[in-house]
FIDONU-406527 format. One line per 8 residues: number of its first residue (from 0); their letters; for each residue y, x, z of N, C-alpha, C. Coordinates in steps of 0.1 Angstrom, whole numbers, plus 5000, padded with zeros to 4 digits. Each point is the difference from the previous one (the first is absolute). Example, Ala and Ser with C-alpha at 12.3 -4.5 7.8 and 13.67 -1.06 7.14 Angstrom:
0) AS) 4943:5132:5078:5012:4991:5000:5012:5009:5000; 5011:4996:4993:5011:5009:5000:5011:4992:5008
//
This chain:
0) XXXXXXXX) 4988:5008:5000:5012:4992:5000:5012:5009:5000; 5011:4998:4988:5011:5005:5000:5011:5001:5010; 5004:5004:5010:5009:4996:5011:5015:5010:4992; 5000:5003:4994:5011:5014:4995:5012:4987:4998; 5009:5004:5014:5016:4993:5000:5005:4999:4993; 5003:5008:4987:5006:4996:4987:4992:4989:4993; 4985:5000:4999:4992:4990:4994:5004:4987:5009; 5003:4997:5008:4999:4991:5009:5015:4990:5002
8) XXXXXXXX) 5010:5014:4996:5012:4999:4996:5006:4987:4988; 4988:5007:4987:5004:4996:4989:4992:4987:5002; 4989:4995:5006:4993:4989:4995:5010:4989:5007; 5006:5004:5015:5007:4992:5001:5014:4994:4991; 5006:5011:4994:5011:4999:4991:4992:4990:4994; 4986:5003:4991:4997:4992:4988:5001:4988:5004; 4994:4996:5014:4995:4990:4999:5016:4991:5006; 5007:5004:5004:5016:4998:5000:5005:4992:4990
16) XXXXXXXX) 4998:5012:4988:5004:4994:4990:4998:4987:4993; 4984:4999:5002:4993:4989:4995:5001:4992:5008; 5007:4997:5011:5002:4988:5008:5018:4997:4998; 5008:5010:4993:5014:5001:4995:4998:4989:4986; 4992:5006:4989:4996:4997:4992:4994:4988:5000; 4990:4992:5009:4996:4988:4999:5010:4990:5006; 5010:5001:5011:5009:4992:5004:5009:5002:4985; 5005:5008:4994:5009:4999:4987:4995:4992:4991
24) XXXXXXXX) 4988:5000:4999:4997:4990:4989:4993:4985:5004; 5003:5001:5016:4997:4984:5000:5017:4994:5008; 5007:5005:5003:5011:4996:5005:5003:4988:4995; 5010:4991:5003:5005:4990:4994:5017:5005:4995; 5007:5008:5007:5008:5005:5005:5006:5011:4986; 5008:4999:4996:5004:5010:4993:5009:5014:5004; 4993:5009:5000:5004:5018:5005:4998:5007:4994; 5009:5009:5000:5000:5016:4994:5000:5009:5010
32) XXXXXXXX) 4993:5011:4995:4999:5008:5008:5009:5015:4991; 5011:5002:5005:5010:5012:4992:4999:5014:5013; 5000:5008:4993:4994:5008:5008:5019:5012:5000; 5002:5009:5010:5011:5008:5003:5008:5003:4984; 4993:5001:4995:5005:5005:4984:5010:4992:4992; 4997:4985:5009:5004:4990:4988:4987:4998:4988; 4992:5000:5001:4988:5001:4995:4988:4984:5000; 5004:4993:4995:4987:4990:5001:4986:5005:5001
40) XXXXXXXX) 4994:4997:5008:4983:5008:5000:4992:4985:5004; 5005:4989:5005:4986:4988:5000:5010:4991:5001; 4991:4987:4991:5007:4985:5007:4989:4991:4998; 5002:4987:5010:4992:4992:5001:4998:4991:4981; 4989:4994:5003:5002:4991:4988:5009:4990:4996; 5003:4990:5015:5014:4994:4994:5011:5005:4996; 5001:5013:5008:5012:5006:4992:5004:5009:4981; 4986:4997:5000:4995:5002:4989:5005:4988:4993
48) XXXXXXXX) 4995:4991:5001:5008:4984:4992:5010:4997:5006; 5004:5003:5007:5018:4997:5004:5008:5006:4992; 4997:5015:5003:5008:5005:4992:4999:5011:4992; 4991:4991:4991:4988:5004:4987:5002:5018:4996; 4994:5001:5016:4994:5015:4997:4988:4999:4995; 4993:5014:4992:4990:5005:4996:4995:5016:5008; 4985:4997:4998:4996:5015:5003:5011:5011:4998; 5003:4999:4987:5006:5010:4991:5013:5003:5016
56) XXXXXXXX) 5005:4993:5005:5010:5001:5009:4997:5009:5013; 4986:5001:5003:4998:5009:5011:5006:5017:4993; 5005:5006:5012:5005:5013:4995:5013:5002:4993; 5008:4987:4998:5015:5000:4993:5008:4998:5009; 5009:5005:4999:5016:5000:5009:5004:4983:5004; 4996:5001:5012:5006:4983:5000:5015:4997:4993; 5014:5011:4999:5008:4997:4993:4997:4992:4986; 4989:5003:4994:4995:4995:4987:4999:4988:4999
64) XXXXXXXX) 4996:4995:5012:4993:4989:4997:5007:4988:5010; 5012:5006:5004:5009:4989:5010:5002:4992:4992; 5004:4998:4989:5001:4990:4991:4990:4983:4999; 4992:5007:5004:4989:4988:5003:5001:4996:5016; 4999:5009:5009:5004:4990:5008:5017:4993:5004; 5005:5003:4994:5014:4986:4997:5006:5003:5013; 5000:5015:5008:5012:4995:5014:5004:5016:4996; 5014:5001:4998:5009:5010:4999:4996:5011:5007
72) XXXXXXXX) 5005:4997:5011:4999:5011:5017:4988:5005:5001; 4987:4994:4995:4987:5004:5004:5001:5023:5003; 5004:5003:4991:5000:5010:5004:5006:5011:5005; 5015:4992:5005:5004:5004:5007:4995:5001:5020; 4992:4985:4998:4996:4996:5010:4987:5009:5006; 4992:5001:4988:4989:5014:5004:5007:5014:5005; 5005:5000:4993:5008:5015:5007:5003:5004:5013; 5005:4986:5003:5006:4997:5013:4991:4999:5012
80) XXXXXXXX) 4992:4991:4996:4987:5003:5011:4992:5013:5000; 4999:5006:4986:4991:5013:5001:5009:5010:5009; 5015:5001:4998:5008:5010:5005:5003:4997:5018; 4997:4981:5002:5004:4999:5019:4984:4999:5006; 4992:4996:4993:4986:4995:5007:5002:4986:5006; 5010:4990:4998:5002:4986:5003:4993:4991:4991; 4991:4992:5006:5001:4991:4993:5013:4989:4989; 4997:4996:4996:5010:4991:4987:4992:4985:4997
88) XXXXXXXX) 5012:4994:5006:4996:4983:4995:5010:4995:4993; 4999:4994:4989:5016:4993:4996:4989:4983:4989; 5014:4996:4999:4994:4987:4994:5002:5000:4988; 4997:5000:4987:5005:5009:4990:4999:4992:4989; 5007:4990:4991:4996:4995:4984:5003:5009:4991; 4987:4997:4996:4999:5006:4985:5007:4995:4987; 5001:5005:4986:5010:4995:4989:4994:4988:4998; 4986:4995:4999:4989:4997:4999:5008:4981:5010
96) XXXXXXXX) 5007:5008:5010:5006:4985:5010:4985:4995:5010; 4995:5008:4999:4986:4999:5008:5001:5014:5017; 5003:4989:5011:5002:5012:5016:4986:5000:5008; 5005:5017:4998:4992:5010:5010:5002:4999:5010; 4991:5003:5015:5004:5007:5004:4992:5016:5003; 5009:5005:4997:4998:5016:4998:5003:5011:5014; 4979:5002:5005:5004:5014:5009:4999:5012:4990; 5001:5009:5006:5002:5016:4997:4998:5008:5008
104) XXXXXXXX) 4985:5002:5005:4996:5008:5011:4998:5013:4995; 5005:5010:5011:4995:5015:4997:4988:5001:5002; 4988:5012:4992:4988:5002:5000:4999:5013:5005; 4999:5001:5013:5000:5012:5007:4984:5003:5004; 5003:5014:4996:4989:5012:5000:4994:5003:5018; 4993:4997:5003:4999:4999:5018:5001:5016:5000; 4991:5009:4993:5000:5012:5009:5015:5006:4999; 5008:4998:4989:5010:5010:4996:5010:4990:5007
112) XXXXXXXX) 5002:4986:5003:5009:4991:5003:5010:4998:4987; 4999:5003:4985:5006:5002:4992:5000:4988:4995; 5010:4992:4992:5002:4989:4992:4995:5006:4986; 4986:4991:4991:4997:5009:4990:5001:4988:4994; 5008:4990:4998:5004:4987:4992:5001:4991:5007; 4998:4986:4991:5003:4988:5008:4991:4990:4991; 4997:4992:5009:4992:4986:4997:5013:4991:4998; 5001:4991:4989:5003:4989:4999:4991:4985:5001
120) XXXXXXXX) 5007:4991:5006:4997:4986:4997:5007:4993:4996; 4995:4987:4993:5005:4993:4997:4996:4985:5004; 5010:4990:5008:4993:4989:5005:5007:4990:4988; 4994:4994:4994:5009:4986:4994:5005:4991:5012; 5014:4999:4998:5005:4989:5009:5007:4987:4996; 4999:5004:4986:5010:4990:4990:5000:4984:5011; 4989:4998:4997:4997:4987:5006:5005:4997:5019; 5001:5007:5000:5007:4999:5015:5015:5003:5000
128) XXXXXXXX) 5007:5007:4994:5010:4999:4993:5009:4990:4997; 4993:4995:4989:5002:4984:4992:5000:4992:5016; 4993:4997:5005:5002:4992:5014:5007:5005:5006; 5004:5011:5006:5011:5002:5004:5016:4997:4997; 5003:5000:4988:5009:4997:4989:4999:4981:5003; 4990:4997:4997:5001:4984:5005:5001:4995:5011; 4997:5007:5011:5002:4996:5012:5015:5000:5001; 5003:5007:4997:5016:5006:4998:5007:4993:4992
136) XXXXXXXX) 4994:4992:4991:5008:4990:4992:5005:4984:5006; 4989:5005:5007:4994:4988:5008:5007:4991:5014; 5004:5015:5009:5011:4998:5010:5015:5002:4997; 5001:5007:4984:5017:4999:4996:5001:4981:4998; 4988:4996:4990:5000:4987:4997:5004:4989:5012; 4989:5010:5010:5006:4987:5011:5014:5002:5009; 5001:5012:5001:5018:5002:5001:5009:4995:4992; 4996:5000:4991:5011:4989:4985:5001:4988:5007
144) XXXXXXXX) 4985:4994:5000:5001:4986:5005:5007:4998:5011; 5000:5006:5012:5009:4999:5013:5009:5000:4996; 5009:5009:4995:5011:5006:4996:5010:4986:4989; 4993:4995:4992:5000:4988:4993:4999:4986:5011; 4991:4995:5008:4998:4994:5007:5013:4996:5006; 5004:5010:5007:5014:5001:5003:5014:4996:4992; 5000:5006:4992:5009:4999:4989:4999:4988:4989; 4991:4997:5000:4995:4990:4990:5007:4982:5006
152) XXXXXXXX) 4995:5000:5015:5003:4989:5012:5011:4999:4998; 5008:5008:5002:5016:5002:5001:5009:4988:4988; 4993:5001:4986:5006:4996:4993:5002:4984:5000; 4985:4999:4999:4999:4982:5000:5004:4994:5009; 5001:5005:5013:5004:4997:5012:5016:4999:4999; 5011:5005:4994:5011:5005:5000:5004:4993:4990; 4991:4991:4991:4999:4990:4992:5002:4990:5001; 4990:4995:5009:4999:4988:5009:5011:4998:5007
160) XXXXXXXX) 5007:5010:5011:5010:5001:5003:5013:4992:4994; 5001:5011:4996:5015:4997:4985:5000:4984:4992; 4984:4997:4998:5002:4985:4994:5006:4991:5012; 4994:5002:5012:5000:4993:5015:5016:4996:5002; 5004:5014:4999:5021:5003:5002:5007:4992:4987; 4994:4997:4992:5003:4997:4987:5001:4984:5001; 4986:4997:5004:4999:4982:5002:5008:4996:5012; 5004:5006:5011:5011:5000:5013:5016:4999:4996
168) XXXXXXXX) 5001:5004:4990:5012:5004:4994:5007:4986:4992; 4986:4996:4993:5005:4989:4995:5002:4988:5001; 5009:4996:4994:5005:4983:5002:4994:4990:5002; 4999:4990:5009:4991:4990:5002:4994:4994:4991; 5013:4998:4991:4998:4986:4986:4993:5009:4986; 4993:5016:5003:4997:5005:4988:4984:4999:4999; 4995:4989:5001:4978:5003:5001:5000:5002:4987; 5002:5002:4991:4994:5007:4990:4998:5013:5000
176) XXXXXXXX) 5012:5008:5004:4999:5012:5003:4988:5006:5012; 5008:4991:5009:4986:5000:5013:4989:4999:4997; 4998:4990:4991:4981:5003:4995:4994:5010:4994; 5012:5008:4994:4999:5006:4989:4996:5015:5011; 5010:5002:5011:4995:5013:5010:4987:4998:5009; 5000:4983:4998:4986:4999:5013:4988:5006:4992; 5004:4994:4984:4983:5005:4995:5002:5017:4998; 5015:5002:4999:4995:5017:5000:4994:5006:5013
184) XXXXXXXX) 5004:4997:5010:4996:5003:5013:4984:4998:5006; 4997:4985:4992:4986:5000:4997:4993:5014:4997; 5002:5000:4984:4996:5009:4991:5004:5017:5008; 5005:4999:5006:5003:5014:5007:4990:5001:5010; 4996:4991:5009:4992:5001:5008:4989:5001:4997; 4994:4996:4990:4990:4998:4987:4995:5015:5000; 5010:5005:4994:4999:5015:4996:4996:5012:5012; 5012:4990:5009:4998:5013:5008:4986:5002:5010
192) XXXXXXXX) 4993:4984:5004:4988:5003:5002:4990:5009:4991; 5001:4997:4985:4993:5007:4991:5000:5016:4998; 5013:5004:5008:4998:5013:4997:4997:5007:5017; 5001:4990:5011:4990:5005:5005:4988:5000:5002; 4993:4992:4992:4987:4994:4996:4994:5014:4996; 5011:5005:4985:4993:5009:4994:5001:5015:5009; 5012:5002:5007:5000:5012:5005:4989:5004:5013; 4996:4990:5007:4993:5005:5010:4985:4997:4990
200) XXXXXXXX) 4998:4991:4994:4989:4999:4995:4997:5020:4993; 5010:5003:4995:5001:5013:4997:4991:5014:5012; 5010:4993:5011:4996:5010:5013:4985:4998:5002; 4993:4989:5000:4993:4997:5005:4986:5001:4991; 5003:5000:4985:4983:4998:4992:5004:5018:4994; 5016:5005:4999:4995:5015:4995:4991:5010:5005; 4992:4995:5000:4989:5014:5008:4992:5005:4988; 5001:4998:4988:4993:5009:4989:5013:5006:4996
208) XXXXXXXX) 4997:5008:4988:5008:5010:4996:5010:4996:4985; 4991:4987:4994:5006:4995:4990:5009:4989:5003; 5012:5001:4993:5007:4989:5001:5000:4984:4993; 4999:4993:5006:4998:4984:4996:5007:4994:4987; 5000:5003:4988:5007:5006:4989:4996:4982:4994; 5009:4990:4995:4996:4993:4992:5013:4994:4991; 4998:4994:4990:5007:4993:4990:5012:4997:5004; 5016:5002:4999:5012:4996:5006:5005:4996:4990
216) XXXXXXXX) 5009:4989:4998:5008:4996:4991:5017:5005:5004; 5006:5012:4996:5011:5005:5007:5014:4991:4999; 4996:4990:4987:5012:4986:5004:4997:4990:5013; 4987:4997:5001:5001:4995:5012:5001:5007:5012; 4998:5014:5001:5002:5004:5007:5016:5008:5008; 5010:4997:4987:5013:5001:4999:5004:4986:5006; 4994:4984:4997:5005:4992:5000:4998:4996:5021; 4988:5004:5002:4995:5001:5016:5012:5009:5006
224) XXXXXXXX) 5004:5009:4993:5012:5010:5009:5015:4992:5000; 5001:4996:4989:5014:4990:5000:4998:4991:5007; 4990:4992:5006:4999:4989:5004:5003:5004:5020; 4992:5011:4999:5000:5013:5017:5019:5002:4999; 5007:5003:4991:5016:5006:4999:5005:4989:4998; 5000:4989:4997:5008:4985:5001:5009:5001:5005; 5004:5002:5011:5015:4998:5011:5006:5013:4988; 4990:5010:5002:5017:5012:4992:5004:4993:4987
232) XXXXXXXX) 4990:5000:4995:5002:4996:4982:5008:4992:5003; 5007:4988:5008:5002:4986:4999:5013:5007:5007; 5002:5007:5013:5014:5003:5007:5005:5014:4989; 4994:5005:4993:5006:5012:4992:5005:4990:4987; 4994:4994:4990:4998:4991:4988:4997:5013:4992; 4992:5007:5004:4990:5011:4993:4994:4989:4986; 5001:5010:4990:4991:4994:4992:4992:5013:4994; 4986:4993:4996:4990:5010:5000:4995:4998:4985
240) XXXXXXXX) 4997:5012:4991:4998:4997:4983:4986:5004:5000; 4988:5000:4993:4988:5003:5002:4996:5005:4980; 4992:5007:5003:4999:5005:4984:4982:5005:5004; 4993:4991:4997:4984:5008:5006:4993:5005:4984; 4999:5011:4997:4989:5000:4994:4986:5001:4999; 5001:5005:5015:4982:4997:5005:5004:4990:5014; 4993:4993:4998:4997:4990:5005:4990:4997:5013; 4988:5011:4994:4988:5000:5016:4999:5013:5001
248) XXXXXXXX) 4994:5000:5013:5001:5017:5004:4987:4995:5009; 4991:5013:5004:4988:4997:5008:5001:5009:5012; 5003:4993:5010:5011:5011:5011:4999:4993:5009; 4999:5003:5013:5000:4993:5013:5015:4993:5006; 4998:4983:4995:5006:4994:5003:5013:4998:5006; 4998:5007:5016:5008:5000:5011:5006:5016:4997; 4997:5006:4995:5007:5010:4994:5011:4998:4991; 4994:4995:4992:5012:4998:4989:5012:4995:4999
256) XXXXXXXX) 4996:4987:5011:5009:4992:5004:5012:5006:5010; 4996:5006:5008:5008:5010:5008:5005:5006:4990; 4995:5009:4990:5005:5011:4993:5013:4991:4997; 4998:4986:4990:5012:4997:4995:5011:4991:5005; 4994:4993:5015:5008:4999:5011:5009:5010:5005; 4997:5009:4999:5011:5013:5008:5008:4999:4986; 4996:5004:4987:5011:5006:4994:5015:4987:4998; 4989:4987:5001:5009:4988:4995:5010:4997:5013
264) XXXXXXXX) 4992:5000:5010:5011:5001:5009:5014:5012:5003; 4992:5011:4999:5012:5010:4999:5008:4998:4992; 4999:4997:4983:5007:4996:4988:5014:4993:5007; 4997:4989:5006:5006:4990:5004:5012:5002:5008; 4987:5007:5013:5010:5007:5013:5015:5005:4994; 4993:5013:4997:5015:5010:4998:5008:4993:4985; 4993:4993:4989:5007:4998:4988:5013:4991:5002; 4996:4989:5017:5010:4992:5004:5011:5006:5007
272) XXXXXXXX) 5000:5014:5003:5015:5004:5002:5009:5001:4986; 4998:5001:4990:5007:4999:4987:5005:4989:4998; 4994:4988:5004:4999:4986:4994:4990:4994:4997; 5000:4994:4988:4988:4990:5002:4986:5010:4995; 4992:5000:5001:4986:5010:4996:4991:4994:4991; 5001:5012:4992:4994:4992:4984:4988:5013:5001; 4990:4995:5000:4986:5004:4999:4991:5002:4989; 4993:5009:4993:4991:5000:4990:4990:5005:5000
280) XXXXXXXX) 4984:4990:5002:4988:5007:5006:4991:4997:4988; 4995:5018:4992:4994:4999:4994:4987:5003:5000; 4989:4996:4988:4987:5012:4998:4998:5000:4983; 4996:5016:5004:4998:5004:4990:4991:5012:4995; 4994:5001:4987:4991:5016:5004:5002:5009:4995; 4996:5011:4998:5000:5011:4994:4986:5005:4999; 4999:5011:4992:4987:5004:4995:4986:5000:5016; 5010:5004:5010:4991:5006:5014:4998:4992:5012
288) XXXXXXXX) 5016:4988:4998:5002:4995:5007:5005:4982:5004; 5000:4996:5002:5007:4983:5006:5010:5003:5012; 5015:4996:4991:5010:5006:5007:5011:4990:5005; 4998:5000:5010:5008:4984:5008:5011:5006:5006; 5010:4993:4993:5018:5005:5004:5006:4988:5004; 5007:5005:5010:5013:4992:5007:5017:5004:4997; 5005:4995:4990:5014:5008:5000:5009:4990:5009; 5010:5004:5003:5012:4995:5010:5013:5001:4996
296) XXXXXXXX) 5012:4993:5002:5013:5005:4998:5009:5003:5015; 4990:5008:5008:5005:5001:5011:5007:5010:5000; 5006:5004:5008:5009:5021:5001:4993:5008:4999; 4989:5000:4998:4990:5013:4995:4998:5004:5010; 4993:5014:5000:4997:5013:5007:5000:5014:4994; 5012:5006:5009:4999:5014:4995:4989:5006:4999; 5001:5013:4988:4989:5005:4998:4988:5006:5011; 5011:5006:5006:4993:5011:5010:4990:4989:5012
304) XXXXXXXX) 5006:4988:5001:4994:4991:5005:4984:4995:4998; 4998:5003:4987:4989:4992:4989:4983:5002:5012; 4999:5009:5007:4989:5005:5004:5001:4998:5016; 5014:4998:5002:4998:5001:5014:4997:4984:5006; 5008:4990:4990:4996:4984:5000:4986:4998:5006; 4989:5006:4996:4987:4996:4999:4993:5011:5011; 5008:5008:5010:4993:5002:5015:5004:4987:5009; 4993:5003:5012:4998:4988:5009:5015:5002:5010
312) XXXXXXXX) 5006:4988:5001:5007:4995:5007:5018:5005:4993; 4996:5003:4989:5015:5004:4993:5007:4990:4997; 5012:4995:5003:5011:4989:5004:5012:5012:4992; 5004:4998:4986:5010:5006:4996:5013:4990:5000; 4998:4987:5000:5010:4991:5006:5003:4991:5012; 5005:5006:5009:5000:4995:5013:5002:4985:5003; 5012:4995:4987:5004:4983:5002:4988:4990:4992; 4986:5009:4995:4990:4989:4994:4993:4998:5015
320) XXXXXXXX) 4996:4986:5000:4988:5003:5011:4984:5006:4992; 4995:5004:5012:4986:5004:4996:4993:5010:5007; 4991:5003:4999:4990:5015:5011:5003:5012:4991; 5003:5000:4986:4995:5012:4993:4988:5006:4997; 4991:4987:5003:4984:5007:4996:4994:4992:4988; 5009:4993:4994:4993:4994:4986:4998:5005:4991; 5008:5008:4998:4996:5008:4990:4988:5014:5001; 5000:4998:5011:4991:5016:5009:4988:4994:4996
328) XXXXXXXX) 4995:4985:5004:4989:4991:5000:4995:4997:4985; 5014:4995:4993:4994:5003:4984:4993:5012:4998; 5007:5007:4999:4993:5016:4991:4990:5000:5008; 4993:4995:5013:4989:5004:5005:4988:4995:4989; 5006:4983:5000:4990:4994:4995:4998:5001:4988; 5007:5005:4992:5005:5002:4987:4987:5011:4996; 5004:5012:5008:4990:5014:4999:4987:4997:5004; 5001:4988:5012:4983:4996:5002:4993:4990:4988
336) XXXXXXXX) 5006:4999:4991:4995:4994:4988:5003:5005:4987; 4999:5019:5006:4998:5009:4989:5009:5001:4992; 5017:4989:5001:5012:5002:4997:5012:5010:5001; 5013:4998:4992:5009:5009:5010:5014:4992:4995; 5010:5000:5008:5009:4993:4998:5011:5013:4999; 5012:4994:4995:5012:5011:4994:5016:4986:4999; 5006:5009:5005:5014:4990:4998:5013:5007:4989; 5004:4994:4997:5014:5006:4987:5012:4992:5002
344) XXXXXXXX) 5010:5009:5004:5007:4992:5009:5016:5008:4999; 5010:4994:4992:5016:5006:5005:5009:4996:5006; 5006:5002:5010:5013:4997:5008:5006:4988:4994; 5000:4984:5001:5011:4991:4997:4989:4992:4986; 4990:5003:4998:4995:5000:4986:4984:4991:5005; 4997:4996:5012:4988:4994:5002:4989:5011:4998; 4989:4997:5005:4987:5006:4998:4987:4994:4996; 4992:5009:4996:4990:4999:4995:4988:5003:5005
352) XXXXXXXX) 4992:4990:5007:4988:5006:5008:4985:4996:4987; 4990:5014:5000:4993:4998:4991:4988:5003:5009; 4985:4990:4994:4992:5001:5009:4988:5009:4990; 4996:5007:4999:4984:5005:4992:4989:4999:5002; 4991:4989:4995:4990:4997:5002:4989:5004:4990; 4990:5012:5004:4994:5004:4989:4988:4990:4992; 5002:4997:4987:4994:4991:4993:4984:4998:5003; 4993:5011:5001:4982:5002:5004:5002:4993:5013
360) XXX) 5010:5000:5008:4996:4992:5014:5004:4983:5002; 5004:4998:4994:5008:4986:4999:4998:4986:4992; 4994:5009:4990:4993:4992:4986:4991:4996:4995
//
């Protein structure tokens, strides 16, 4: 029987190897194994179809072949662990839009304590990701809705009101008129139950990640907002022009309605320090988009202003009433339905609020 310590030496190496070599080729896991040189010397098989390496690749300069795996840094990152002996974790997408997450262990030599490369892994995380991204969509959504809830109440309520001071005001001997505010006052109360119907109904069934997306008709849903603004339209003598070229949109209801509740009310608001407010609410498309504008003949908004309108609680006119978060609440909802809104707007000249609604999501 052989006992000679070099013989004893090498069979353990071999048989090392061949338990290196059978975990490499049953892994699920995709790794390389790059050795101090910058040197590819082994990778698993998924990494082999991930990132359609070949045999031919063992023994080439991993610089060669970064190209395939699709993350920039990669080799700056080996370096870095070969030169500290730290491990390396980062979360990393590829061009590919498919996330890693990526360690970068040093492969240290026990007798010498020497760093003589590094193992990589690769975990797919995409899918946990994506749910994280929605979870996250999920509690902005429901911050909209509070956020709206709030703001939303305000109106019809301040509606109701105004008709109330309106029918007090008037003459004993006028019931035509008086019938004429009782049924608006109706119809306001109408509404305003319905939009708390739909907003807590919102708080309460969003627990998936998709939004409740169906068939809107945006004239009736223009004509639902004039009917919520009645006291202004009626104490301003606002008149409102409508020009629809699209007509339905497939978009969550209580969304939209808000969207065009804020802009028509604002229109109104500030267009009534000029005088009377003349309104023009259109749609329209373009090659990418369905694009719903609100123009005004109010005082406008300076330019520098254009961006700061749409943070939370901005009040650039002290004598309008209001919170300053309508517009904060639009662009929320706006961007939560893959939109983006933009205003065009000069000093004394009225403004223009434009909504963007990308056509693949609406239609």
């Amino acid at each position: 029987m052989n006992n000679n310590p070099q013989d004893i030496e090498n069979k353990k190496i071999i048989e090392l190897n061949e338990e290196l070599e059978n975990y490499f080729r049953n892994t699920v896991i995709p790794q390389l194994f790059v050795d101090a040189n910058l040197i590819l010397r082994k990778f698993t098989p998924p990494a082999m179809k991930q990132f359609r390496l070949t045999a031919a690749d063992n023994g080439r300069p991993i610089s060669e072949i970064t190209n395939r795996i699709r993350f920039p840094t990669i080799l700056e990152n080996i370096q870095e662990v070969i030169e500290t002996n730290e491990d390396m974790e980062k979360e990393i997408q590829t061009t590919d839009l498919k996330w890693y997450q990526m360690n970068i262990l040093p492969y240290i030599v026990r007798k010498s304590r020497q760093t003589n490369g590094v193992i990589i892994t690769f975990i797919d995380i995409s899918s946990r990701i994506t749910a994280l991204r929605q979870y996250e969509r999920l509690n902005l959504n429901h911050e909209t809705i509070i956020f709206a809830l709030s703001h939303d109440l305000k109106g019809p309520i301040g509606n109701i009101n105004g008709l109330i001071e309106l029918l007090r005001n008037m003459e004993d001997d006028d019931k035509v008129e008086a019938n004429i505010l009782m049924e608006s006052i109706s119809l306001s109360v109408g509404k305003l139950m319905k939009t708390i119907e739909d907003l807590t109904e919102s708080l309460k069934d969003s627990t998936g990640f998709d939004e409740d997306a169906e068939r809107v008709d945006i004239q009736n849903i223009v004509e639902d907002v004039r009917i919520g603004l009645s006291d202004k339209i009626f104490g301003s003598k606002a008149k409102i022009h409508s020009d629809f070229q699209v007509t339905e949109l497939n978009v969550c209801r209580k969304n939209i309605r808000s969207i065009v509740y804020n802009l028509l009310s604002n229109a109104i608001k500030f267009s009534e320090q000029k005088g009377k407010p003349e309104i023009w609410i259109q749609t329209q498309e373009s090659s990418t988009d369905v694009i719903l504008s609100v123009r005004d003949n109010g005082p406008g908004i300076e330019k520098d202003k254009h961006k700061m309108i749409f943070l939370r609680r901005t009040r650039l006119n002290q004598d309008v009433e209001g919170t300053g978060s309508g517009l904060f609440i639009l662009k929320r909802m706006v961007e939560n339905l893959g939109g983006s809104v933009e205003v065009e707007s000069t000093p004394g000249e009225g403004a223009i609020f434009r909504v963007f609604f990308k056509k693949e999501l609406i239609l």
